[in-house]
N, C-alpha and C positions, 0 to 999 in steps of 0.2 A: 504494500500500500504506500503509497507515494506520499510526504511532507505534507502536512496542513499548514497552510502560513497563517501568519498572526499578522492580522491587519487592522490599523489605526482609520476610522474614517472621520474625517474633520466637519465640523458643523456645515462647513458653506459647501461641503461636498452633497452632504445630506439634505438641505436645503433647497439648494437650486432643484437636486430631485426629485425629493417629495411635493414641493411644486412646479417642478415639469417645466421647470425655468431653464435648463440646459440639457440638449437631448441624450450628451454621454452619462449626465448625473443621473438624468431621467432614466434612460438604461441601464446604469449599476444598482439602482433600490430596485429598479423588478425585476432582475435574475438577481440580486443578492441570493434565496432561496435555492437556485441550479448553483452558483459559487458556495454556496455554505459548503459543500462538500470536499471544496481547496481548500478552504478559508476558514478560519474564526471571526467575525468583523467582533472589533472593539469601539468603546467609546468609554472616554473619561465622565466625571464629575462636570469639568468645565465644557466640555462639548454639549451633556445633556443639557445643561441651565440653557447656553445659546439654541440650542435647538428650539425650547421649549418658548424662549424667549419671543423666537421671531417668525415662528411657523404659523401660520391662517388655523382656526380650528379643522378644518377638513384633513389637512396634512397631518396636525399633529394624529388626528384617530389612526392614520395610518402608520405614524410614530409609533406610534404606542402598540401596535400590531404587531413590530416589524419586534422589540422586546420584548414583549410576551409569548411570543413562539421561538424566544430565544435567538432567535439569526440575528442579532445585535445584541450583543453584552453587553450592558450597563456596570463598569466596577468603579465604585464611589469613594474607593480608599484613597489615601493620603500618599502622592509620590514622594520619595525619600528628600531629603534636603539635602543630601548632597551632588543629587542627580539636577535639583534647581540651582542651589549653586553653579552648578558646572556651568549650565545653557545661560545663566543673568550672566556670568563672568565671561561668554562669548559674546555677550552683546544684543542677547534676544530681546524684544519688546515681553513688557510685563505680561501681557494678551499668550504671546506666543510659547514662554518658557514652559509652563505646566505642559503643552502638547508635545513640545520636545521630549520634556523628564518624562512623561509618560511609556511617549513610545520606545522610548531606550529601556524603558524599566519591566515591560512588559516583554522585550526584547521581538518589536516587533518588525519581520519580512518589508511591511510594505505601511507609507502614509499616505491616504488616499485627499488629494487638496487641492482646489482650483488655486489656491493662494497664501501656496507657504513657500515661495520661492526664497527667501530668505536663508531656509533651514536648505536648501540647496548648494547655495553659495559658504555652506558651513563642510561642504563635501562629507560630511559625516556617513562613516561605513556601516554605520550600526542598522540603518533601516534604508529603504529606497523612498523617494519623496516621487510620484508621480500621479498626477490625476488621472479623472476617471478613465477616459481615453486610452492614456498609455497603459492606466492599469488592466485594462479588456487587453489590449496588445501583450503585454507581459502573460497573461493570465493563458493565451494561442498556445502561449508556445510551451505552456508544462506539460 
């Protein structure tokens, strides 16, 4: 049986597809369920609050669908503080260090993000930063 990756997916990833606002976003929420079987998707604490924050009622029912039959992990613990250290001492925006520590902590494959190019420019080995698009492309070739 072949690697299940652990995957980060970021609020404005979630977002733009649960309202259908970008077609590749739009296309990784409705086969997330055919990818669960590669995949773990995750989601921090700070991603849920923004999700919950800025989704239309309709989207969120589907939110809340999507972690209730599990195919999005909700984990609400506290990333270590040395891991926030690390990413504030690179230079991250306050916004952006949790989803860094995160996903280094959870030791995760892939960060799914219209707009975390930043954490790109950090070349960081630890995870791959691509959006939804690239991440369907990456996903051909397992």
């Amino acid at each position: 049986m072949p690697k299940k990756y652990t995957v980060l997916i970021d609020s404005n990833e979630l977002i733009l597809g649960l309202k259908g606002s970008k077609p590749s976003s739009k296309a990784l929420i409705d086969d997330l369920d055919k990818l669960n079987e590669l995949c773990d998707f995750r989601i921090n604490e700070t991603i849920f609050q923004e999700i919950t924050r800025n989704l239309p009622l309709d989207a969120k029912e589907k939110f809340t669908k999507l972690l209730n039959v599990g195919i999005i992990i909700n984990e609400a613990y506290a990333t270590n503080k040395g891991l926030i250290d690390k990413y504030k001492n690179l230079g991250l925006k306050k916004g952006d260090i949790p989803i860094a520590a995160y996903a280094e902590l959870i030791q995760a494959d892939f960060l799914i993000s219209e707009n975390r190019h930043f954490l790109k420019e950090l070349k960081t080995k630890k995870f791959k930063i691509l959006d939804a698009e690239q991440f369907f492309k990456e996903m051909v070739k397992q």
